[in-house]
C-alpha positions as CSV (number, residue, x, y, z in Angstrom):
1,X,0.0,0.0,0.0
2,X,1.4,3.6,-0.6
3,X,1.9,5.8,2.2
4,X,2.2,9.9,1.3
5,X,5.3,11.2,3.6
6,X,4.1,14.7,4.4
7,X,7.5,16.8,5.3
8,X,7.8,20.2,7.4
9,X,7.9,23.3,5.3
10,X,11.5,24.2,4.5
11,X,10.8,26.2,1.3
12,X,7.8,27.6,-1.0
13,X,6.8,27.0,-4.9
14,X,7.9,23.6,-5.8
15,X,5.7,20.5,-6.9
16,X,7.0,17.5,-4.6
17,X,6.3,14.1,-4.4
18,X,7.5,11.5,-1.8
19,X,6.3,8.5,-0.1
20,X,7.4,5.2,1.0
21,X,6.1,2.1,-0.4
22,X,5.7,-1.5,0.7
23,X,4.7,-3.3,-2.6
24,X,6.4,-2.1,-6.0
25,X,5.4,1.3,-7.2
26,X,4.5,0.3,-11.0
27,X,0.9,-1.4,-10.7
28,X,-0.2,1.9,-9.0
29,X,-1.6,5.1,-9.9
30,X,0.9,7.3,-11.7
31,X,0.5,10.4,-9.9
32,X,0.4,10.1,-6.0
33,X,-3.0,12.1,-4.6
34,X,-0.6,15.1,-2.8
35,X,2.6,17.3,-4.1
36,X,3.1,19.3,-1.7
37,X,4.4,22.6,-2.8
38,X,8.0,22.4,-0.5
39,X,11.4,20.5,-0.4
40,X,10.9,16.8,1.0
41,X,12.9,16.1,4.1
42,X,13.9,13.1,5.1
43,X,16.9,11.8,7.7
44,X,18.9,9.3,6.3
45,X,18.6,9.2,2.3
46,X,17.3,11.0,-0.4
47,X,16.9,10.5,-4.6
48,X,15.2,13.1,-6.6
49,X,15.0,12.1,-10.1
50,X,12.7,13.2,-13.5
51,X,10.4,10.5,-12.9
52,X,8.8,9.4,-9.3
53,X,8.2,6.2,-10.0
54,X,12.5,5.7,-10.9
55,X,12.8,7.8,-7.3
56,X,11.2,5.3,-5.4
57,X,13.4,2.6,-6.9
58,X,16.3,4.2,-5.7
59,X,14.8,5.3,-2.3
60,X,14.6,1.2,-2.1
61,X,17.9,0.3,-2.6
62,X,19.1,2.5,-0.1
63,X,16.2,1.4,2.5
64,X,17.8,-2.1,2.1
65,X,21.5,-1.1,2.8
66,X,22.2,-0.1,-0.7
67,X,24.6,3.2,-0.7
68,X,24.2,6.3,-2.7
69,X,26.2,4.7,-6.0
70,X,23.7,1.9,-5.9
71,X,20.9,3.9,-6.0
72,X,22.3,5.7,-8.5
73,X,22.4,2.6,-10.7
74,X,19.3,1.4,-10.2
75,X,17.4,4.8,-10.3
76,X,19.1,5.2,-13.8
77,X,18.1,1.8,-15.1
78,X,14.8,2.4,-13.7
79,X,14.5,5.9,-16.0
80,X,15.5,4.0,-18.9
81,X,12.3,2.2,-18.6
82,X,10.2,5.6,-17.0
83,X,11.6,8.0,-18.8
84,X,12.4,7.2,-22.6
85,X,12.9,10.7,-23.3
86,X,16.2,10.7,-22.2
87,X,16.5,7.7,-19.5
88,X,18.3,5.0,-21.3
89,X,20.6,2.0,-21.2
90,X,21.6,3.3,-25.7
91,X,23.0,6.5,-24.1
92,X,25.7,7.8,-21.7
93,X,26.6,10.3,-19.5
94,X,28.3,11.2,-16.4
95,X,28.6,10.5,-12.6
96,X,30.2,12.8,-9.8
97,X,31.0,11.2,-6.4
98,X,31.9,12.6,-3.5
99,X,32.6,10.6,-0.6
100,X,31.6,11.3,3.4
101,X,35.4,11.7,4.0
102,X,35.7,14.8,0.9
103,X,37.3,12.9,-1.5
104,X,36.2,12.7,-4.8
105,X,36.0,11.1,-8.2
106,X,33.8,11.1,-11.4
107,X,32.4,8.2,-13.8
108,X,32.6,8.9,-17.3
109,X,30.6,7.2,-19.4
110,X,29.8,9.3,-22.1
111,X,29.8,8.1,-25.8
112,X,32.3,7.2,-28.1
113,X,32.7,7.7,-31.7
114,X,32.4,3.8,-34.3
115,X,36.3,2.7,-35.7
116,X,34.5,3.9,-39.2
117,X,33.9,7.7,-38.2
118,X,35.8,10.4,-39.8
119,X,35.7,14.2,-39.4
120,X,33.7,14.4,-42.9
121,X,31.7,12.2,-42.0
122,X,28.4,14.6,-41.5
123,X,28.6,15.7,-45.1
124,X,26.6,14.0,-48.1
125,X,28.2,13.2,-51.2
126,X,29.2,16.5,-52.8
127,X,30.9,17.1,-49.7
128,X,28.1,19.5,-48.4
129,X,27.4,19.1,-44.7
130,X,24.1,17.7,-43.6
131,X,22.2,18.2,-40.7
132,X,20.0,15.2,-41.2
133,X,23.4,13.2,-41.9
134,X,24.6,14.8,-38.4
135,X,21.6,14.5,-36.3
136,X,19.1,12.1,-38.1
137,X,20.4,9.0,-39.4
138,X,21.8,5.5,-38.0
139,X,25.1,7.4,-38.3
140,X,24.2,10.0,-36.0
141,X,24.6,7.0,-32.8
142,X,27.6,6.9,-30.8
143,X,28.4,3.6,-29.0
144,X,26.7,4.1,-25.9
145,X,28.5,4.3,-22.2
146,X,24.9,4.0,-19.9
147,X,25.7,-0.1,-19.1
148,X,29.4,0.2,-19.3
149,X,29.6,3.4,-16.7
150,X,27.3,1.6,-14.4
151,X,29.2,-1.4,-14.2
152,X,32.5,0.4,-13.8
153,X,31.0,2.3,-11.1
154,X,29.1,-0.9,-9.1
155,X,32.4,-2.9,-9.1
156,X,34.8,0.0,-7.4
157,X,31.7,1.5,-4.7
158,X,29.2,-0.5,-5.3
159,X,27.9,-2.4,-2.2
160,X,24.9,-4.5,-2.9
161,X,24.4,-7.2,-5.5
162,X,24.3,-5.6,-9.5
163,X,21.6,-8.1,-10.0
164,X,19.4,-6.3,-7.1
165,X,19.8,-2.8,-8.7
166,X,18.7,-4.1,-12.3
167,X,16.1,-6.7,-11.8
168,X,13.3,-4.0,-10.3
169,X,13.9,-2.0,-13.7
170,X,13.7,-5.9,-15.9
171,X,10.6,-6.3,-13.9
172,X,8.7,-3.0,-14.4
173,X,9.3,-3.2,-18.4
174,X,8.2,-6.8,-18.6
175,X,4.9,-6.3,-16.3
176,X,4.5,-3.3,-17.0
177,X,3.7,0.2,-15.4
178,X,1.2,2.8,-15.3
179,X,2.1,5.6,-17.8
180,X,3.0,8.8,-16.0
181,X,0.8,12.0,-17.0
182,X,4.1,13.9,-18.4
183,X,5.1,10.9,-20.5
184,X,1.9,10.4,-22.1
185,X,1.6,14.3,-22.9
186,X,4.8,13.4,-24.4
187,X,3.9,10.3,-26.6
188,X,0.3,12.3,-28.0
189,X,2.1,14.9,-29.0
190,X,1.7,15.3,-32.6
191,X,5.2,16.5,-33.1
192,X,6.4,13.3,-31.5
193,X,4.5,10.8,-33.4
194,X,5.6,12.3,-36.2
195,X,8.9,11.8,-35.8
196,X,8.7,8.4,-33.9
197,X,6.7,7.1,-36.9
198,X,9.2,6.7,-38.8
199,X,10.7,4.0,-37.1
200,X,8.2,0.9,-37.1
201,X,9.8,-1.1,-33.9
202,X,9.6,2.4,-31.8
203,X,5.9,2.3,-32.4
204,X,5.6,-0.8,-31.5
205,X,6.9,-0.2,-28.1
206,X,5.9,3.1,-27.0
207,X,2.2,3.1,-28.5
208,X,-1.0,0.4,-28.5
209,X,-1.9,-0.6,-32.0
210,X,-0.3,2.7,-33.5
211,X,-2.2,5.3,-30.7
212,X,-0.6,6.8,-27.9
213,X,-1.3,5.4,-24.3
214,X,-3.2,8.1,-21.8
215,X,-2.1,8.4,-18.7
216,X,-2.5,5.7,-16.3
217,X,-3.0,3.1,-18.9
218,X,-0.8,0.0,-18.0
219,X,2.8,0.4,-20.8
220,X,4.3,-3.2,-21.3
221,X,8.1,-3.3,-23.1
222,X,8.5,-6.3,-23.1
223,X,11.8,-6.9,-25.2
224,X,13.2,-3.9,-23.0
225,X,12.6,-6.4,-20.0
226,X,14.3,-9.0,-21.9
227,X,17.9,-6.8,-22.5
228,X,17.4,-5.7,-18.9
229,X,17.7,-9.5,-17.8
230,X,20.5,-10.2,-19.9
231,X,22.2,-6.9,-18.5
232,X,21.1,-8.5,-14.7
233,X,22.3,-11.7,-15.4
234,X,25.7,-10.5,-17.2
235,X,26.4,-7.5,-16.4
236,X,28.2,-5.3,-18.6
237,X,28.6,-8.8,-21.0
238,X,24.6,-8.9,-21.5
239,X,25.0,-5.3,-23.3
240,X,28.2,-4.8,-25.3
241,X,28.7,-8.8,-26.5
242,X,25.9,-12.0,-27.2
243,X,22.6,-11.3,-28.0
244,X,21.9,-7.6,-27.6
245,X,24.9,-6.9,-29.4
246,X,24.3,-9.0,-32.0
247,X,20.7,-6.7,-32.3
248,X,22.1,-3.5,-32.3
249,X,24.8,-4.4,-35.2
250,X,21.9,-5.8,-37.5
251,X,20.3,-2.5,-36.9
252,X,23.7,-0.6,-37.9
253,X,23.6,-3.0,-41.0
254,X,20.5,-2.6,-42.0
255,X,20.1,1.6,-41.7
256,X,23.7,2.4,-42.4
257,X,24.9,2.8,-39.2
258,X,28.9,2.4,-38.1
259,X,28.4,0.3,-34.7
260,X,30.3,-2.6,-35.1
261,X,30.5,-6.1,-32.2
262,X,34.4,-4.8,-32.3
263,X,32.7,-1.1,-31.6
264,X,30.4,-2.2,-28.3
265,X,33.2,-5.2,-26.8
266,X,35.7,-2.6,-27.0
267,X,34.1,0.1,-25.3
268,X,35.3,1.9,-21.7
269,X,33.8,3.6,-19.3
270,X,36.8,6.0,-17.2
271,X,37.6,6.9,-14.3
272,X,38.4,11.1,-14.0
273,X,39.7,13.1,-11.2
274,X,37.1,15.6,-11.2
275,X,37.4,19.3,-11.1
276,X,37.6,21.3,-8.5
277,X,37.0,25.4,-7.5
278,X,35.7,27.6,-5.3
279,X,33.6,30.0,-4.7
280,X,33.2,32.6,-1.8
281,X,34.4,29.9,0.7
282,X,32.1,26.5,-0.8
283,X,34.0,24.0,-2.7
284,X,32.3,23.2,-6.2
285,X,32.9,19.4,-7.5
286,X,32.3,18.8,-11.1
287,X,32.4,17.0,-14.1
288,X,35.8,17.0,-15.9
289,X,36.2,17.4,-20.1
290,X,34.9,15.6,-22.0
291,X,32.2,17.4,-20.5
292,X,32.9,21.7,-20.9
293,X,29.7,22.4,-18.4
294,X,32.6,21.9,-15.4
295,X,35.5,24.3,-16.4
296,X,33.1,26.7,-18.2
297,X,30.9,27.3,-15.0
298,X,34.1,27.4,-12.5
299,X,35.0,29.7,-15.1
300,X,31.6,32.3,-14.7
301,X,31.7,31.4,-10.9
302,X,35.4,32.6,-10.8
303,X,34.7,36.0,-12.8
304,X,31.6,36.7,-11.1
305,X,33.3,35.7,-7.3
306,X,34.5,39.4,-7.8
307,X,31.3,40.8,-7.6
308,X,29.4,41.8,-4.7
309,X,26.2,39.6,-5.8
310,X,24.0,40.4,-3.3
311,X,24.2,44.2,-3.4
312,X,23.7,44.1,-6.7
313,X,20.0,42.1,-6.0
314,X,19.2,38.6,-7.4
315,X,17.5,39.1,-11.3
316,X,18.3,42.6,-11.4
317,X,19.2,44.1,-14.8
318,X,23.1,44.5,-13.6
319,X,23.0,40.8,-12.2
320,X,22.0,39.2,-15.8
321,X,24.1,41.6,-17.1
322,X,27.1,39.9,-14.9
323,X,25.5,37.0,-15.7
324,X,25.4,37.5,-19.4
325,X,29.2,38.6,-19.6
326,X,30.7,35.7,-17.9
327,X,28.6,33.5,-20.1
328,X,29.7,35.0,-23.5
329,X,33.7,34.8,-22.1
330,X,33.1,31.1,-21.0
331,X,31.1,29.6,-23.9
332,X,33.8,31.0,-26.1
333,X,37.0,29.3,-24.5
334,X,34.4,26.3,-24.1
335,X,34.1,26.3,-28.4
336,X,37.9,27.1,-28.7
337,X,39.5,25.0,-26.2
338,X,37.3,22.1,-24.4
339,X,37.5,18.2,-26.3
340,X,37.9,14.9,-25.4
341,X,41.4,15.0,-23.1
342,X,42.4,11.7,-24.6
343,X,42.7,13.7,-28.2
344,X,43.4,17.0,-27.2
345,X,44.8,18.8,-24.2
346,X,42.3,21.2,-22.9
347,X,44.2,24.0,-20.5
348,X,41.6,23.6,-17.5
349,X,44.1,25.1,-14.9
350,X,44.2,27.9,-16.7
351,X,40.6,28.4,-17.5
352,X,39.3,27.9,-14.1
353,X,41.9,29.7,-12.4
354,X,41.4,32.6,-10.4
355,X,43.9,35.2,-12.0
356,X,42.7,34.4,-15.7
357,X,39.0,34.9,-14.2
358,X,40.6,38.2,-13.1
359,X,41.5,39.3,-16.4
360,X,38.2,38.3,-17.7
361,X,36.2,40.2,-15.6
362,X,38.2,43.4,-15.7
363,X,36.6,43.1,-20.1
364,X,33.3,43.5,-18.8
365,X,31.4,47.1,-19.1
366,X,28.4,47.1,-16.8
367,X,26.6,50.2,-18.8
368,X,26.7,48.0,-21.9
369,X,26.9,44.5,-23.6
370,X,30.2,43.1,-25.3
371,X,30.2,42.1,-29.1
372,X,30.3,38.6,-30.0
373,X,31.5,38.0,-33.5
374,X,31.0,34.3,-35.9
375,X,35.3,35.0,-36.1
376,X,35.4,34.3,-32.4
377,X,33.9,30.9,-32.5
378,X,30.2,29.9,-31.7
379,X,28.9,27.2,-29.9
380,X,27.6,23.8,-31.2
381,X,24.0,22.0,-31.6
382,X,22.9,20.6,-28.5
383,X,19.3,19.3,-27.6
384,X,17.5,20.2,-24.4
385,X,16.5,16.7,-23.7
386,X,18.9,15.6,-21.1
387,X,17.8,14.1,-17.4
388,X,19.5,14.7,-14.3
389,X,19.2,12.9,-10.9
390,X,20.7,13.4,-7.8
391,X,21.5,10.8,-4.6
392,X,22.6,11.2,-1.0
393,X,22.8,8.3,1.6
394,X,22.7,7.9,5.4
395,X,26.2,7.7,5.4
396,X,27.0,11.7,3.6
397,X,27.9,9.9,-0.1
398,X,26.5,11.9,-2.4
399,X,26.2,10.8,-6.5
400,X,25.4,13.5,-9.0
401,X,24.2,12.0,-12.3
402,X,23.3,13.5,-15.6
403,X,22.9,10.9,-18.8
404,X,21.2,11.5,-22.2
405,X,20.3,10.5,-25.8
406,X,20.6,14.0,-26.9
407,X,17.4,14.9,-29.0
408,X,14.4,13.7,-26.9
409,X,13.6,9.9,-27.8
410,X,17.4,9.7,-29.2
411,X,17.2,9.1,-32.8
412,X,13.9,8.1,-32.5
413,X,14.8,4.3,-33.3
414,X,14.3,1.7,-31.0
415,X,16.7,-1.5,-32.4
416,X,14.0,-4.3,-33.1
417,X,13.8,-7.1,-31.1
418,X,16.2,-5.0,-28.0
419,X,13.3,-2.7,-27.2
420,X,15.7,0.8,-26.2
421,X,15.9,3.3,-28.0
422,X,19.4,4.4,-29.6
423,X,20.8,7.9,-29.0
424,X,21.8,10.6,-31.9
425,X,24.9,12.1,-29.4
426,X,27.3,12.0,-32.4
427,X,25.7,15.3,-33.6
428,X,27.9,16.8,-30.3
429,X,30.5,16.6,-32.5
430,X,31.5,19.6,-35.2
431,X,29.1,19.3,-38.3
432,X,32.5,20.1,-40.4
433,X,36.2,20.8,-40.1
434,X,36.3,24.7,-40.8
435,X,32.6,25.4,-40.4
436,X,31.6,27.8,-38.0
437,X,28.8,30.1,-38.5
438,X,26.2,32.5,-36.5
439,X,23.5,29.8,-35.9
440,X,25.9,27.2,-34.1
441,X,27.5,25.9,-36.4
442,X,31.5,25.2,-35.1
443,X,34.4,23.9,-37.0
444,X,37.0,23.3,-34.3
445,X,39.7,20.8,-34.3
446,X,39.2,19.8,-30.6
447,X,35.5,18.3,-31.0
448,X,35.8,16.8,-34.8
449,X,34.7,13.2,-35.1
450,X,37.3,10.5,-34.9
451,X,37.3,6.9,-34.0
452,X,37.0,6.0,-30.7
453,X,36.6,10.1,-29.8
454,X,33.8,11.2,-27.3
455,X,32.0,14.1,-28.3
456,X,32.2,17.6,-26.6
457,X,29.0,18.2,-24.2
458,X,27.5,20.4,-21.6
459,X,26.2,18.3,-18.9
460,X,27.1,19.3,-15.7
461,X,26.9,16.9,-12.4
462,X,27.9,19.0,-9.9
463,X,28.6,18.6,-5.7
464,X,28.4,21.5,-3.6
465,X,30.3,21.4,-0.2
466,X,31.6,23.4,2.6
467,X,34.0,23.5,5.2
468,X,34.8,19.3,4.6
469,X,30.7,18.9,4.9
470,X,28.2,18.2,2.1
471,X,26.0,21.1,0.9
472,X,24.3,20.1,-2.0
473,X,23.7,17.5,-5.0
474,X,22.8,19.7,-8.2
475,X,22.7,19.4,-11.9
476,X,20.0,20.1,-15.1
477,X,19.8,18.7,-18.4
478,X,18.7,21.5,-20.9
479,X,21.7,20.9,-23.6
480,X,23.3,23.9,-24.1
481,X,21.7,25.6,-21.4
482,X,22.8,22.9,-19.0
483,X,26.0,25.3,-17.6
484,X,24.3,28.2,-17.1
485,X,20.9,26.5,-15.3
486,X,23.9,24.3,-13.1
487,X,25.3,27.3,-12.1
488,X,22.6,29.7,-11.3
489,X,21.1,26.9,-8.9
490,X,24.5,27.3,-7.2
491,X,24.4,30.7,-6.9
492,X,20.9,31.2,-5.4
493,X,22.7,28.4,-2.7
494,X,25.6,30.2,-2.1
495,X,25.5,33.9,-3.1
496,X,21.9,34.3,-1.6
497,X,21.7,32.0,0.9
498,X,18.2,30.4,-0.8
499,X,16.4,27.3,0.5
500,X,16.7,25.0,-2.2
501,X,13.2,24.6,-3.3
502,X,13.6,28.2,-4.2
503,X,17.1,28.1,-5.5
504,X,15.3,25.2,-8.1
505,X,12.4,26.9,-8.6
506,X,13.8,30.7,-9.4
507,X,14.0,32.1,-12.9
508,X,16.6,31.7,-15.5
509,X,18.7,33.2,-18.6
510,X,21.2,31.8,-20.7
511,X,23.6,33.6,-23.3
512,X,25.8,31.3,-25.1
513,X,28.2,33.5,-27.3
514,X,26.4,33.1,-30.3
515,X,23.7,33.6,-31.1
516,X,24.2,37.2,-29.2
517,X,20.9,36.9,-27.3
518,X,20.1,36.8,-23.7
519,X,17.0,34.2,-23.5
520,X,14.9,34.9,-20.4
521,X,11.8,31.8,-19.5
522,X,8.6,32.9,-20.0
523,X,7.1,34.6,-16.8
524,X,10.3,34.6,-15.1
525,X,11.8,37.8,-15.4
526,X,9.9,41.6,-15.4
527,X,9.4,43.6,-18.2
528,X,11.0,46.6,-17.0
529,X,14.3,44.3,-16.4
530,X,13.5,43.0,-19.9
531,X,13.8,47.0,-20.9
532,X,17.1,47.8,-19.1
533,X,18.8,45.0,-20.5
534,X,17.9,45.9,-23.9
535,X,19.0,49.7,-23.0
536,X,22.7,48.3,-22.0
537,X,22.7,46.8,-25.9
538,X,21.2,43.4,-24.9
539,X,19.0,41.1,-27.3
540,X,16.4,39.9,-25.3
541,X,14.3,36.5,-26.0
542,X,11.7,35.3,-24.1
543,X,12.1,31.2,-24.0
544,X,10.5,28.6,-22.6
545,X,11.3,27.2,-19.8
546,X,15.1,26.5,-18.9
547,X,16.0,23.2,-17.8
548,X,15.1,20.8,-14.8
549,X,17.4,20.9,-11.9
550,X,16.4,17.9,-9.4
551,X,18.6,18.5,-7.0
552,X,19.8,17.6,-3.1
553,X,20.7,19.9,-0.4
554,X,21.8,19.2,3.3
555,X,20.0,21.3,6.6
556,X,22.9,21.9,8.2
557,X,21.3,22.4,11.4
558,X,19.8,18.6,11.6
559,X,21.7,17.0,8.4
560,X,18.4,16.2,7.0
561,X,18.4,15.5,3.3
562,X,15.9,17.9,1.5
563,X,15.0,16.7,-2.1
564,X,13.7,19.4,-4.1
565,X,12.3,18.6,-7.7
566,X,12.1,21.0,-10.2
567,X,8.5,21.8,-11.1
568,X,9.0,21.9,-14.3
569,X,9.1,18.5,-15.2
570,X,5.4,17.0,-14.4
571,X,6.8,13.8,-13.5
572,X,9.8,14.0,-11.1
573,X,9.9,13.2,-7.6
574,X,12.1,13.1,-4.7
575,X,11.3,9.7,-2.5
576,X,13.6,9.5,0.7
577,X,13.7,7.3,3.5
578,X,13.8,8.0,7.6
């Protein structure tokens, strides 16, 4: 039976959902009856994730003695079956750990490029580059990293079995759950269908006799069940060799994909120190390259460190402003310098250190907006659909997790017979060597395709602490957006001192270089701010809204874990345990 937990108030705005749960979760309603409007506290461990129903999974493992990377694991395995947007087992990503002690590491588990890629290899046969070629076809998948990282991660800190944090994920696709309100929204979009229809064994999956499930109808995936048990059963083996492999190289072969069984045996998850700064006295603990979101936002944090934040008011026209110009300088070193550090040599010391940050700042003008300029560099494509999660334990170890498909749904194409959908992510890399233009377009040597290369990204998994103790668990997905969302939930923490239901729930911008725009959500920010932006030389859009930063913090009065989902995903939850 399903038991609301109703927590004390400890901040205002948020949609919240937490219980506890003595019989699985997936033959019940979707939605729980109450989400209560503040961050859910509970005393020994907390996982806030995109979908409830994947929460409660890992609230589970860590009721039964699992720590914080195990529920990690089986909260991610969970959203693969949840949360096909951007959940997945035919993706990657990356994990940041930090331990009770303070030490850290990071998980990286983000695609690589097939043995047959080449830097041309997005162009079509007159040598023209082509977006569909880039971010639409079979060879648009990287070889994914989702079943390799986990593994890699279970065997160094992993404490309880790996077939306990898989099977309740094998179980819910084969039996079935009861389709989530967002994820149905989702499916009957038109948009969707339309794009998912061209890929017969994604129907077949995701929709009942070609028409989209309504929320809380019972979703079988039933050959998704089937790879999850191989995956319990062998581990990393039941993914990247046998069976499963053998499906996702017939689908290579048979849509003109790269993937090869050499491809998927070959393939590593690694180990990275992570990177590590500061700001005003916390200690931020991020995600290293191949990511960029980790140096780029120690890089704004850095430049705007020298600002008295607070005086200058939280979303006030000079605060975007400072905002603003720490973006531009940071998205441009991101495009010129950041890659994969086992092709190139990315100088993070310098870009995240304190005197370079110094010299940045001192180019900022706070009565008017810098240029930007296509000859500086722009930033790269990157879809919004991303999904971040976020674990803490009885025990203080805390697991930041942020893991895609890129474009929402991936490619769109499930691999027959596998049941998961595969992920587009090789469109993170440049469209073409020497192409950079003003609509994103970048031509870079650090992020061109090559074999065995994994692609530039934004994500961002970031651990906030203080003084040797544990602050906060935060990250977004939001593509290129990612960065900027990551770091202005860490500054309503830290600059402003903001509970973190309102640190999630508070407005955001972005500016990325190029296109030279400020983008404001919709709602968010006041018209007359709006105005004086514009007056200091700003373009001003008004966007959607800006990512969906599930995220942890720690009371550090009673070292209760707060879970504070952002509202603007309709299915996320934080589920913790007392």
């Amino acid at each position: 039976m399903l038991t609301i937990f109703r927590p004390r108030v400890h901040a205002i705005g948020a949609l919240v959902t937490s219980f506890t749960l003595a019989a699985p979760l997936w033959p019940l309603a979707a939605q729980p009856a109450a989400r209560p409007a503040q961050a859910v506290e509970a005393s020994k461990g907390m996982v806030v994730s995109a979908s409830a129903i994947a929460s409660q999974v890992g609230r589970d493992v860590l009721a039964n003695g699992g720590n914080a990377i195990d529920a990690a694991i089986a909260t991610g395995f969970a959203l693969a079956v949840t949360y096909p947007t951007a959940g997945n087992i035919g993706g990657g990503g990356f994990m940041v750990i930090r331990f009770p002690d303070g030490r850290a590491t990071t998980i990286d588990f983000r695609e690589r490029a097939p043995g047959a890629s080449t830097p041309s290899m997005f162009t079509d046969s007159a040598g023209t580059y082509s977006a569909r070629i880039h971010h639409g076809s079979h060879k648009a998948v990287g070889v994914p990293g989702t079943v390799a990282g986990f593994d890699l991660a279970h065997r160094k800190y992993g404490r309880v079995s790996w077939a306990k944090l898989v099977d309740p994920a094998a179980r819910m696709a084969d039996s079935g759950f009861f389709v989530p309100t967002g994820l149905a929204a989702s499916l009957g979009n038109p948009r969707t269908q339309e794009r998912l229809s061209a890929y017969p064994a994604t129907i077949a999956a995701y929709y009942r006799d070609g028409k989209p499930y309504a929320a809380g109808e019972r979703m079988k995936l039933t050959d998704l069940g089937n790879t999850l048990g191989r995956i319990r059963d062998l581990r990393r083996d039941g993914f990247y060799k046998g069976t499963t492999a053998h499906l996702i190289v017939a689908e290579m072969k048979k849509n003109g994909g790269l993937i090869s069984e050499q491809d998927l045996a070959g393939y590593e998850a690694k180990e990275r120190a992570a990177v590590r700064g500061t700001f005003k006295g916390y200690e931020i603990i991020t995600m290293p390259p191949p990511s960029s979101g980790g140096v780029a936002m120690l890089e704004m944090l850095n430049i705007l460190e020298g600002v008295d934040l607070r005086a200058v008011g939280h979303n006030t026209p000079l605060y975007l402003h400072y905002l603003a110009e720490s973006m531009r300088r940071a998205f441009r070193d991101r495009a010129i310098h950041l890659g994969d550090p086992d092709f190139t040599k990315p100088p993070v010391e310098r870009l995240t250190s304190k005197r370079y940050a110094t010299t940045l700042r001192a180019g900022i003008d706070t009565a008017k907006a810098s240029p930007s300029s296509p000859a500086d560099v722009t930033q790269g494509y990157e879809s919004d659909e991303t999904t971040h999660y976020s674990v803490v334990d009885k025990d203080g170890l805390a697991v930041s997790v942020t893991y895609t498909l890129e474009a929402g749904y991936g490619l769109g194409a499930v691999v027959e017979g596998a049941g998961f959908l595969l992920n587009n992510e090789m469109g993170d890399f440049n469209g073409k060597p020497g192409l950079t233009d003003s609509t994103g377009l970048i031509g870079t040597a650090p992020n061109v395709a090559q074999p065995g290369k994994r692609m530039l990204s934004s994500m961002t998994p970031t651990i906030v602490a203080k003084d040797g103790k544990l602050v906060a668990v935060v990250g977004s997905p939001g593509g290129r957006t990612i960065i900027n969302t990551v770091m202005q939930v860490v500054l309503n923490l830290t600059a402003f001192d903001m509970p973190v239901q309102q640190a999630v729930n508070a407005a955001r911008m972005h500016h990325q270089w190029l296109p030279n725009a400020i983008t404001v959500e919709r709602d968010g920010i006041e018209a007359a701010t709006i105005e004086a932006l514009k007056a200091k030389g700003h373009v001003v859009r008004v966007g959607a809204q800006q990512g969906t930063a599930h995220s942890i913090a720690i009371d550090a009065r009673t070292g209760a874990r707060l879970g504070a989902p952002d509202p603007r995903d309709r299915d996320a939850g934080a589920a913790g345990h007392n």
